[in-house]
N, C-alpha and C positions, 0 to 999 in steps of 0.2 A: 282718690286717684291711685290707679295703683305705679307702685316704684319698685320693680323688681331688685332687689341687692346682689340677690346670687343665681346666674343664669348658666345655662348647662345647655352647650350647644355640639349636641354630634357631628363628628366628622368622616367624609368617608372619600374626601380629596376631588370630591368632584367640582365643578364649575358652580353646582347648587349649593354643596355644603359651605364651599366662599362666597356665597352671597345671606347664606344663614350667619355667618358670623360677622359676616360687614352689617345685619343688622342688630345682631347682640352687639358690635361694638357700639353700634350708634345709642344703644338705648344707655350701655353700660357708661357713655361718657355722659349721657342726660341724667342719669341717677348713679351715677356714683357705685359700680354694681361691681362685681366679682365674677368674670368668667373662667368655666370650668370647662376647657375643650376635652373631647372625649375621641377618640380612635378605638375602634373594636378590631380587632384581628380575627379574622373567621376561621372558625374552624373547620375548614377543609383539607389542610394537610393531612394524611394521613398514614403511622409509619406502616401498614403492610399493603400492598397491593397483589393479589392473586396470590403468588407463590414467592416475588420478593419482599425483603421487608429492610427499612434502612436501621442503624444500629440506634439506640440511645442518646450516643455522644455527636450521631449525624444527626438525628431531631434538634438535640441540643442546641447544637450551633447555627443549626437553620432559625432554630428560634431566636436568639440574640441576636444573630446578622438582622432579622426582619422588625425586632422590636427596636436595633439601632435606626435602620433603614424609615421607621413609622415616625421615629422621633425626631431628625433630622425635617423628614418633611411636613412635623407640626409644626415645626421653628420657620419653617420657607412659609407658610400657611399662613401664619399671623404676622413674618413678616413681611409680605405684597401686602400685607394694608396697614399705610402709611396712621392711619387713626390709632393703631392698636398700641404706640409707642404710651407708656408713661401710665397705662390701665391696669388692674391688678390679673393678669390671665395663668392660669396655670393649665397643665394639659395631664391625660395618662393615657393608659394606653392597656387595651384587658383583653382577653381572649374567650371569643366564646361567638353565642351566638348574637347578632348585633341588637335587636329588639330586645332579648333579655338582660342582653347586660349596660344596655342604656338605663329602663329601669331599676334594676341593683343600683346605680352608681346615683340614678335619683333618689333611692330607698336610703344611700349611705352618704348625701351629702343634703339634700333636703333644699334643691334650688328653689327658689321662689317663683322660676321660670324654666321652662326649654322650648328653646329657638330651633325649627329643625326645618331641613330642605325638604319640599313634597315631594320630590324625586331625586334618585343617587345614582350610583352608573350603572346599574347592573341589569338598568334594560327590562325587555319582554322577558324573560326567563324567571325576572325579580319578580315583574307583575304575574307571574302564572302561582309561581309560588306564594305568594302573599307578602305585602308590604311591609318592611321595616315601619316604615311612618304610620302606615294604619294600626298598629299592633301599639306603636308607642301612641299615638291620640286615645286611643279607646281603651288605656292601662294606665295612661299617667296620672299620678293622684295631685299633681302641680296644675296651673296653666299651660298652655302649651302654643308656643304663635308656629303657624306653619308660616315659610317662609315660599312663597306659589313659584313654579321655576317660569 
């Protein structure tokens, strides 16, 4: 049977990615598991646009505010469910592109699982460009349970 220990479930604050991790909690409380919450920050800031450009120390600070701002709302994330009290969950938070750097973080923690939503908010624009979830199903060298929205 299997018993995943360590499960690695992305987040992207949607209504779907809280239902991806109401189900890693549920498994984590059945086997006694380790979840690894994940937040990717995209990289679409970007400091020049046309002929302005913002300074170093304004990147800088945008960046802190937003990686304060993502951590804040992992902490509200896991805590609306009332299950996740008393489980081993850690979170981080990376910047890049989100398909790539889900797999890095699989590559660098070696979950036994990843729990992920089929869909995230980013809509027909997501779906024209190609899916975060298809990219991680057809790369992950784990199991991977989709969680259907």
């Amino acid at each position: 049977m299997f018993a995943p220990k360590s499960i690695l479930v992305p987040s992207d604050f949607s209504e779907f990615s809280d239902r991806a991790l109401q189900k890693a909690i549920d498994m984590a409380k059945e086997y006694k598991s380790r979840i690894y919450l994940l937040h990717v920050i995209d990289e679409g800031l970007q400091q020049c646009v046309a002929d302005y450009c913002l300074t170093e120390e304004v990147m800088r600070k945008m960046e802190m505010e937003d990686r304060a701002a993502t951590r804040q709302r992992l902490e509200q994330q896991i805590g609306r469910i009332p299950d996740a009290a008393g489980l081993d969950i850690s979170y981080e938070i990376r910047k890049g592109y989100p398909a790539e750097e889900i797999l890095k973080d699989q590559e660098e923690k070696n979950p036994d699982l990843i729990v992920i939503a089929s869909h995230g908010r980013t809509g027909l624009l997501h779906n024209l460009m190609g899916s975060t979830t298809d990219k991680v199903l057809k790369r992950a060298t784990c199991p991977v349970l989709l969680v259907r929205s």
